[in-house]
C-alpha positions as CSV (number, residue, x, y, z in Angstrom):
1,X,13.9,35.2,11.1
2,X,11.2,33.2,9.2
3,X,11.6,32.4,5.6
4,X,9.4,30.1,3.0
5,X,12.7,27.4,2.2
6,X,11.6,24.1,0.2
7,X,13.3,21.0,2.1
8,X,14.6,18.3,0.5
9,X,13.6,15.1,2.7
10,X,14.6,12.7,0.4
11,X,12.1,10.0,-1.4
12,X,8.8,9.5,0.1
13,X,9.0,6.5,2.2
14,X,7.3,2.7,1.4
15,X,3.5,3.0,2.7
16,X,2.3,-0.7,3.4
17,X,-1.5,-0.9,4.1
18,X,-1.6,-4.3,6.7
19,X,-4.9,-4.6,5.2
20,X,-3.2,-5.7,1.9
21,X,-2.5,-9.2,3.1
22,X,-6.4,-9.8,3.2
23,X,-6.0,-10.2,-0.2
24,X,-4.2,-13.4,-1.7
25,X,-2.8,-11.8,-5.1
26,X,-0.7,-9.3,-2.5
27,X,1.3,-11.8,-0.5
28,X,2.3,-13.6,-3.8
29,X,3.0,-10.1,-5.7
30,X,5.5,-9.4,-3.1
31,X,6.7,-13.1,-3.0
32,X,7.5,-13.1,-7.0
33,X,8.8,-9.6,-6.8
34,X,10.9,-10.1,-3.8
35,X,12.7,-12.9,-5.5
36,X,12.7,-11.7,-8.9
37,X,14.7,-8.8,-7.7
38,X,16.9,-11.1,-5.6
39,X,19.7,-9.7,-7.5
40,X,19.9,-6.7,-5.1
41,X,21.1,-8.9,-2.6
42,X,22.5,-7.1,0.5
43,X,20.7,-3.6,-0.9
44,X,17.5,-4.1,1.1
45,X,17.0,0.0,-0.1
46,X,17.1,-0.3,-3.3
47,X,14.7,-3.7,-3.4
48,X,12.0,-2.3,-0.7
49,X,12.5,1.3,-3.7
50,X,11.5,-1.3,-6.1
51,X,8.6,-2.9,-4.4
52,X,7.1,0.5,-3.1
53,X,6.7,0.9,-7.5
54,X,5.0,-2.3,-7.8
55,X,2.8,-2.2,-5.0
56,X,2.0,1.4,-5.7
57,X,1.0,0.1,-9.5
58,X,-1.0,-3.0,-8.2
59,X,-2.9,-1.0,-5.7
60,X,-4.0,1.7,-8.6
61,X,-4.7,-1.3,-10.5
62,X,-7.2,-2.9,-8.6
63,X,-8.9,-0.1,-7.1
64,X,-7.4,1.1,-3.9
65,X,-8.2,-2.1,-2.3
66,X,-8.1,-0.3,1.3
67,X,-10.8,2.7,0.0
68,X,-13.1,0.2,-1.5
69,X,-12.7,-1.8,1.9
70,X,-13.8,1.4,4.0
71,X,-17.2,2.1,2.1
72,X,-17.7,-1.9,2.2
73,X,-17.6,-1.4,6.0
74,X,-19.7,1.7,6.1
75,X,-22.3,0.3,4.1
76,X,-22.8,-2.9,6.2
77,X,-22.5,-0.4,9.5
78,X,-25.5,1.6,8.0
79,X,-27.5,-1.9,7.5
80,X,-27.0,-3.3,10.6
81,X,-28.3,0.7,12.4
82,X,-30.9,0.2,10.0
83,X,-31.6,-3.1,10.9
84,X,-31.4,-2.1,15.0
85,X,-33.6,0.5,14.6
């Protein structure tokens, strides 16, 4: 038997874009907010729960860097096929 049941997985889990370490305000973000919750020690959960907020805040704030990224890329791609052409 099928039925519609809502499962509980728990929290959704930290998302970390590699492309974020392009930029230089990232690596020290996570550098000052690592240590400033240093506190936590030996509850790496609860820390990485903590970062996944300011990360999540940071990448709002400045645009999702990773989007603005992608439609950088595309424009230069269409450029260079105009270019080719």
């Amino acid at each position: 038997m099928i039925y519609n049941a809502e499962i509980d997985w728990g929290p959704r889990p930290l998302k970390f874009i590699n492309g974020w370490f392009k930029k230089k305000e990232c690596v020290g973000l996570i550098e000052k907010e690592w240590s400033n919750i240093g506190s936590l020690n030996g509850h790496v959960a609860r820390k990485l729960r903590k970062l996944k907020g300011v990360l999540r805040k940071w990448n709002g704030d400045n645009g999702n860097v990773l989007e603005n990224r992608i439609v950088e890329c595309g424009d230069r791609i269409k450029v260079l096929d105009e270019i080719s052409e």
